[in-house]
C-alpha positions as CSV (number, residue, x, y, z in Angstrom):
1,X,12.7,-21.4,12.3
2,X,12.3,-18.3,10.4
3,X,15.5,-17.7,8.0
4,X,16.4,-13.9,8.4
5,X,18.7,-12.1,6.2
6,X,19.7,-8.9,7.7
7,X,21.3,-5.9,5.7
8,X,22.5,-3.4,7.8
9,X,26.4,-1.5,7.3
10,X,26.0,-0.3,11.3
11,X,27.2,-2.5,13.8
12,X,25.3,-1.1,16.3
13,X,22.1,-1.7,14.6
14,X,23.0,-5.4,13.1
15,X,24.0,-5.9,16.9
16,X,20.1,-4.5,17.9
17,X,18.7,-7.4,14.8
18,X,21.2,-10.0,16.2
19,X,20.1,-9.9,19.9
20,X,16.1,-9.5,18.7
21,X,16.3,-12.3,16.6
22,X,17.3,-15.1,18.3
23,X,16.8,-18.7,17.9
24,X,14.9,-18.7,21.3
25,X,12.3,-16.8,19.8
26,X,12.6,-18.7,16.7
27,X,14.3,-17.2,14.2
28,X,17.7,-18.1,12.8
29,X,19.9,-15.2,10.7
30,X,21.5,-17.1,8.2
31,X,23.7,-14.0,6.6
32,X,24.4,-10.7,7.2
33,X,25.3,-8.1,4.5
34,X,26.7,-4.7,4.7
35,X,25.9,-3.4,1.2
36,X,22.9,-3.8,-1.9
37,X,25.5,-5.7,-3.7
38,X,26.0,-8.4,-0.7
39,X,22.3,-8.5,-0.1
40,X,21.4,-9.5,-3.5
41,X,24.2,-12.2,-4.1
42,X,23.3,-13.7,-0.2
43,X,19.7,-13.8,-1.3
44,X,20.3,-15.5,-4.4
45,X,22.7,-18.0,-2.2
46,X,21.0,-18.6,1.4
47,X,17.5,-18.1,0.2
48,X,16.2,-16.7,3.8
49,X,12.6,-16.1,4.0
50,X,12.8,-12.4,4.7
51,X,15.1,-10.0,4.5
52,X,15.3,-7.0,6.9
53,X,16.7,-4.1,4.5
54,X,18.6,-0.8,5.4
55,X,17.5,1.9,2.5
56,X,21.0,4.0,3.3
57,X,23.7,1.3,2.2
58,X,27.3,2.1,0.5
59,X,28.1,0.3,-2.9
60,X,24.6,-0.7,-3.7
61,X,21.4,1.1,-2.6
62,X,19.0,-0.9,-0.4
63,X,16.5,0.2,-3.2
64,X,18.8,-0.6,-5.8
65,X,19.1,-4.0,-3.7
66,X,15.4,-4.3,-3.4
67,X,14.8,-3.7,-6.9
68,X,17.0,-6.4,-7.9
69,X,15.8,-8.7,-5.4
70,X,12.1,-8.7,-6.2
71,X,12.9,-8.9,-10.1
72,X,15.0,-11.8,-9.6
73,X,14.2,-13.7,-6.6
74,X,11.4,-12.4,-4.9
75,X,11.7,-12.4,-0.9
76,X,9.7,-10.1,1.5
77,X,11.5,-7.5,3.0
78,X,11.2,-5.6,5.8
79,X,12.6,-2.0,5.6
80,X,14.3,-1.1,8.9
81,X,15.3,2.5,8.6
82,X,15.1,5.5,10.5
83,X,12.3,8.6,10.3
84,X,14.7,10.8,8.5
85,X,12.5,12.9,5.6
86,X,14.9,12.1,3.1
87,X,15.4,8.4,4.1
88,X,11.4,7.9,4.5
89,X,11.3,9.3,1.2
90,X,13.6,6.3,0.0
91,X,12.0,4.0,2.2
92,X,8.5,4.4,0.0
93,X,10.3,4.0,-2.9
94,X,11.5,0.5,-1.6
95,X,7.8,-0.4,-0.5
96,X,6.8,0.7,-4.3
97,X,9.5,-1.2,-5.5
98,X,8.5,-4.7,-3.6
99,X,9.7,-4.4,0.1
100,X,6.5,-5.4,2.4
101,X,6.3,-3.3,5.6
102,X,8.8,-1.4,7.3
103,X,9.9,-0.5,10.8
104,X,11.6,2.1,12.5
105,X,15.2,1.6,13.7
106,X,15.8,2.2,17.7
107,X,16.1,5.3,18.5
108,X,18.2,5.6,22.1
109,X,15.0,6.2,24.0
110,X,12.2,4.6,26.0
111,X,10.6,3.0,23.0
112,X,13.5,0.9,22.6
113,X,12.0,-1.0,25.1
114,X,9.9,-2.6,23.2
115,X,11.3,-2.4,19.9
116,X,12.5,-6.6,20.0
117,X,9.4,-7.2,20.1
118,X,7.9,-5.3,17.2
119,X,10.5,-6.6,15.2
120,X,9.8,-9.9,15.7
121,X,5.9,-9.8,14.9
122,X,6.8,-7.3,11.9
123,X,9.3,-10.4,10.6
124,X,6.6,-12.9,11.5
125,X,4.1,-11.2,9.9
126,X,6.2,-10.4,6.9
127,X,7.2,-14.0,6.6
128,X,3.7,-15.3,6.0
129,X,2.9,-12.5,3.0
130,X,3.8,-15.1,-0.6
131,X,5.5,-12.0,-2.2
132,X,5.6,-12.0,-6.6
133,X,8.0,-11.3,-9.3
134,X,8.1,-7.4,-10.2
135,X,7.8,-7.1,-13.7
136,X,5.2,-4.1,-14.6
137,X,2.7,-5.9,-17.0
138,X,3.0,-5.8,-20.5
139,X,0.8,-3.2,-22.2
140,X,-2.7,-5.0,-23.1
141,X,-2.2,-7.7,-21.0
142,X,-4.6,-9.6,-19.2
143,X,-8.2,-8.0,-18.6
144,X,-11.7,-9.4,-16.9
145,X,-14.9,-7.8,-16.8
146,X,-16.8,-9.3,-14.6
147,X,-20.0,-11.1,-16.0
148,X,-23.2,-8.1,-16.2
149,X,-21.0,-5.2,-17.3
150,X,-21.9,-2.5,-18.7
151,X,-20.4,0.6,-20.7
152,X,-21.5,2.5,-17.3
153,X,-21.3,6.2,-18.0
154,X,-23.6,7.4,-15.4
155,X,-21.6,10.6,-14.1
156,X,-19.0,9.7,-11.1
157,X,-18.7,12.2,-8.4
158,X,-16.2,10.6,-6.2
159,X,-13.8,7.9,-6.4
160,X,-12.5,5.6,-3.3
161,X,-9.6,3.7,-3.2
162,X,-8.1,1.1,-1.0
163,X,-5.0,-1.1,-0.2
164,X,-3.0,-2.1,2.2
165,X,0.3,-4.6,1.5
166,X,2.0,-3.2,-2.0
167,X,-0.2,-0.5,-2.2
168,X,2.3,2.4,-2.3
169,X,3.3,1.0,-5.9
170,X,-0.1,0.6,-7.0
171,X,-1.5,3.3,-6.0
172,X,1.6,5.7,-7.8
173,X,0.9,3.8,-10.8
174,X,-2.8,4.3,-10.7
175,X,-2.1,8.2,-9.8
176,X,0.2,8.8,-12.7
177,X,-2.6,8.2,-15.2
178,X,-4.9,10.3,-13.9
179,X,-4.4,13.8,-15.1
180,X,-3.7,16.9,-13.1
181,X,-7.0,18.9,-11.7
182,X,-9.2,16.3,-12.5
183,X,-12.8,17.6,-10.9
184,X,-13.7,14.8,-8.6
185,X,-12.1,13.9,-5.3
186,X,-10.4,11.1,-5.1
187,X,-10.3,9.1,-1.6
188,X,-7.9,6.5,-0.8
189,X,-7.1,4.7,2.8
190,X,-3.6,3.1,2.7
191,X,-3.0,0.6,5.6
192,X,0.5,2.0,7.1
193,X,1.5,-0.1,9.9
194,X,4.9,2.3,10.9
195,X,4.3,5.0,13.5
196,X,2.7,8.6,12.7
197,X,6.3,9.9,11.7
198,X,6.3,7.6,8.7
199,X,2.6,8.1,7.9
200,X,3.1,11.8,7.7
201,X,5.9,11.8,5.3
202,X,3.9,9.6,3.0
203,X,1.5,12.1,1.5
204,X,4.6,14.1,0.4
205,X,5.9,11.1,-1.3
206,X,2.8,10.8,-3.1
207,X,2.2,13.9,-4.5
208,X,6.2,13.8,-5.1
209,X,5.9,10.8,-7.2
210,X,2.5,11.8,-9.0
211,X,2.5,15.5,-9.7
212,X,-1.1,15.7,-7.6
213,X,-2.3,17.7,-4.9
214,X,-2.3,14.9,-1.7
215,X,-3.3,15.5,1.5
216,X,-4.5,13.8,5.0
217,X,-8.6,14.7,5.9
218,X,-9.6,17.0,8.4
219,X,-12.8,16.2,8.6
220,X,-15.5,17.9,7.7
221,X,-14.6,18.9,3.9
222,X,-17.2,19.9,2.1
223,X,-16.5,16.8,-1.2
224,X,-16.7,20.0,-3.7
225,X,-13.5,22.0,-1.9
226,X,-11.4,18.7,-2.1
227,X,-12.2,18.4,-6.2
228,X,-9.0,17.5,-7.9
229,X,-7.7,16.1,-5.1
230,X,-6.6,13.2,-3.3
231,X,-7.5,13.2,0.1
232,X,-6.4,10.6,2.1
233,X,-7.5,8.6,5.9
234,X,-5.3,9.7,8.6
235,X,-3.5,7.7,10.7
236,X,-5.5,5.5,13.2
237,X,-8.8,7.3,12.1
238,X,-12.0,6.1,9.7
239,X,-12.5,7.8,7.0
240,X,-16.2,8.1,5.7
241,X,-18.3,10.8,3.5
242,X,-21.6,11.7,5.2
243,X,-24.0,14.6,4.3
244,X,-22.0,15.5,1.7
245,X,-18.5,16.2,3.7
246,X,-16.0,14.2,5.1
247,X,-16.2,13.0,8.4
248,X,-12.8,11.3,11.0
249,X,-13.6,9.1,13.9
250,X,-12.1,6.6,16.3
251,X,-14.7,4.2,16.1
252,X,-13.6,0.0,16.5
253,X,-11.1,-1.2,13.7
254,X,-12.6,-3.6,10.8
255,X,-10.7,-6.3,10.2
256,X,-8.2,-5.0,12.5
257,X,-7.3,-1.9,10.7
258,X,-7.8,1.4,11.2
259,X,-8.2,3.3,8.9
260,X,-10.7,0.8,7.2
261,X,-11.5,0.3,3.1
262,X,-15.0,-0.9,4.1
263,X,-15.5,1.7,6.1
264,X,-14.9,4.1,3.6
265,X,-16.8,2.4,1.0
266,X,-20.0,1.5,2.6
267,X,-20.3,4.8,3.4
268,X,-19.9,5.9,0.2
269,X,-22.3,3.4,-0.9
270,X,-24.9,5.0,1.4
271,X,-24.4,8.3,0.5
272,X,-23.5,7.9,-3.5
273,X,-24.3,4.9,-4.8
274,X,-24.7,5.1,-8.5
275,X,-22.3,8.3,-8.5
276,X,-19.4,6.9,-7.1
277,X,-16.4,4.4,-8.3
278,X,-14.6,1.8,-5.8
279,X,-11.1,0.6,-6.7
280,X,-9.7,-2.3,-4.2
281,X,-5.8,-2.7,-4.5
282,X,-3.3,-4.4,-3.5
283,X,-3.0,-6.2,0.0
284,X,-3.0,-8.7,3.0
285,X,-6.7,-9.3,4.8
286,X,-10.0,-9.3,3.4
287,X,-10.9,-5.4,4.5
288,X,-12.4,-3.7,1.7
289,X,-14.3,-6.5,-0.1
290,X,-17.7,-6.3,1.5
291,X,-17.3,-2.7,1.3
292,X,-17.0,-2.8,-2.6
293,X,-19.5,-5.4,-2.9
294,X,-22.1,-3.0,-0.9
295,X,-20.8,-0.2,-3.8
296,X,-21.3,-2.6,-6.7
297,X,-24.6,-3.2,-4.9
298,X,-25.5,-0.1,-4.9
299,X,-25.1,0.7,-8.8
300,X,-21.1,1.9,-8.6
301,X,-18.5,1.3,-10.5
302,X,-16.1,-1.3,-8.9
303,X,-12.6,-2.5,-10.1
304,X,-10.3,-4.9,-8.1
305,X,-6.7,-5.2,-9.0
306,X,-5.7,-8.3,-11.1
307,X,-3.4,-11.1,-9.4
308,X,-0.3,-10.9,-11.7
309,X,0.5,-7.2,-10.6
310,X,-0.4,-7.8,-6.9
311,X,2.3,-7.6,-4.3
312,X,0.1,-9.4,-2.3
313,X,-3.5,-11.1,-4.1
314,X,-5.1,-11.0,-0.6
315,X,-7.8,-8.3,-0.2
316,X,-8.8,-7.9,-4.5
317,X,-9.0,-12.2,-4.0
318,X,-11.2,-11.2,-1.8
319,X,-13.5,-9.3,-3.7
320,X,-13.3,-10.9,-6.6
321,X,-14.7,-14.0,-4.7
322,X,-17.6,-12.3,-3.5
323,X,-18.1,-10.3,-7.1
324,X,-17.8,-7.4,-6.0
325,X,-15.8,-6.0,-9.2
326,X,-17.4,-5.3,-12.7
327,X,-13.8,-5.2,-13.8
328,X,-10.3,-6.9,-12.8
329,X,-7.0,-5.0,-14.0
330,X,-3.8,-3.8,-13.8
331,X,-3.2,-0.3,-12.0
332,X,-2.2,1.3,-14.9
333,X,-5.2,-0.4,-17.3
334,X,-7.6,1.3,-14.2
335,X,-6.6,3.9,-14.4
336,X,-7.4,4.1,-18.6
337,X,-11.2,2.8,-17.4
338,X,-11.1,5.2,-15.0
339,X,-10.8,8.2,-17.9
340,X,-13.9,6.7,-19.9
341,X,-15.8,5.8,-16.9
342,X,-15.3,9.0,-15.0
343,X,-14.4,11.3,-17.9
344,X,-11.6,13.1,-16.2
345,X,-12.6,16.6,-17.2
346,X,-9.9,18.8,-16.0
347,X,-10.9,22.0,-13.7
348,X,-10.1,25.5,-16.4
């Protein structure tokens, strides 16, 4: 049995968790909360092994909630919240704060057909992911370079970036070191397992959090026009650089994603090789190693993101395994590697 904690102040939709999750499917709710402040003292007492979290909760915030709950007894949760801009907004603070995936609530139509069911693999799925205590590491903590390193300052035209489970964190962290208008593009496929609604929003978030220019690919962006920019995989489509530009198709997932990190990189590899850097983040899988490995291979720059600041130490375990990165850090300690190794020069 799977031991659910649901925190939810509507009826209705605590009534939609209850029926879904049922002991005949194999999950048993051991508490239900109405507020943050309920949620985090029923977390600390019943110890469930997920917790499906509202964002929109009176007393206590289900960020507030979700803040406490990772710093103090970290659980993976499951945002379940609806595709309101302002509540999506909050919902990605939660997934940068420690909450895992996140689902839409039903909405009164045909979808809710099936929406028992995609609760119960997103709570499966979510109660499989070993989640860690969020403390941000302490300045000049822990730091590998990988064995053959070298003060690399060959110039970097592009960098490529990758994660999937606790990525939204990471990658906001990351983002807030690198200046404004730097003059290389900056890549980056996020796995987002919500629908297209909650994708969408996310590049807003992103540039809300970070100050920087973010945006989904077209396709067919020449790399000089996206300069400065952070440019990232749509929904559902590959994301690769080719000739030059960048290119969108629907070809077969990797590793079961789609978007896919080794995708991305080993066409950058391909196309860049010494002139590119590969950063692997956060997340659950193995996408994205081989792809940074066939970048180190090919004379880039390559940094995987050190266990202790991991939501999940899945996909940079991964790479580090296969030695695929010349250095393992923080997001925050990339991104000071990233200003030496790159330069950052800012566009006048």
């Amino acid at each position: 049995m799977i031991k659910v904690l649901v925190v939810e102040d509507s009826s209705t939709v605590r009534g939609c968790l209850r029926e879904a999750l049922t002991e005949r499917h194999g999950f048993d709710i051991v508490g239900e909360a109405v507020d943050g402040a309920q949620a985090v003292e029923l977390c600390r007492r019943l110890r469930p092994d997920v917790i499906t979290m509202d964002v929109v909760l009176p007393v206590m915030s289900g960020l507030a909630a979700t803040e406490q709950i990772m710093a103090s007894q970290p659980t993976p949760i499951l945002v379940v919240c609806s595709a309101s801009r302002q509540e999506l907004f909050t919902t990605y603070d939660a997934l940068a704060a420690g909450a895992v995936d996140v689902l839409e609530k039903p909405r009164g139509d045909a979808s809710d057909d099936t929406w028992g069911a995609r609760l119960r693999t997103a709570v499966k799925v979510v109660s499989r992911i070993r989640v860690v205590t969020r403390h941000r590491p302490a300045a000049g903590g822990a730091t590998t370079v990988a064995a053959g390193a070298r003060a690399n300052r060959i110039a970097r035209r592009l960098v490529a970036v990758g994660a999937s489970t606790g990525g939204p964190g990471a990658i906001v962290t990351l983002l807030r070191g690198v200046p404004r208008g730097f003059t290389v593009p900056l890549l980056y496929v996020q796995h987002l397992s919500a629908n297209e609604s909650f994708a969408q929003a996310f590049t807003g978030w992103l540039a809300e959090q970070t100050g920087h220019d973010v945006r989904y690919a077209r396709g067919g962006e020449s790399l000089q026009s996206v300069a400065g920019k952070v440019i990232m995989a749509p929904p559902d489509r590959h994301l690769t650089v080719r000739g030059g530009h960048l290119h969108l198709s629907s070809g077969p997932p990797r590793h079961s994603c789609r978007p896919s990190v080794d995708v991305l990189f080993e066409s950058i590899a391909a196309e860049l090789g010494a002139g590119a850097t590969g950063v692997l983040l956060t997340g659950m899988g193995r996408d994205g190693a081989e792809g940074l490995l066939a970048m180190r291979r090919a004379g880039a720059h390559t940094y995987a993101q050190e266990q202790g600041s991991c939501v999940v130490y899945g996909m940079p375990k991964e790479a580090v395994a296969l030695n695929a990165a010349v250095e393992i850090l923080a997001p925050d300690q990339i991104a000071g590697s990233l200003a030496e190794k790159v330069g950052w020069r800012t566009l006048s």
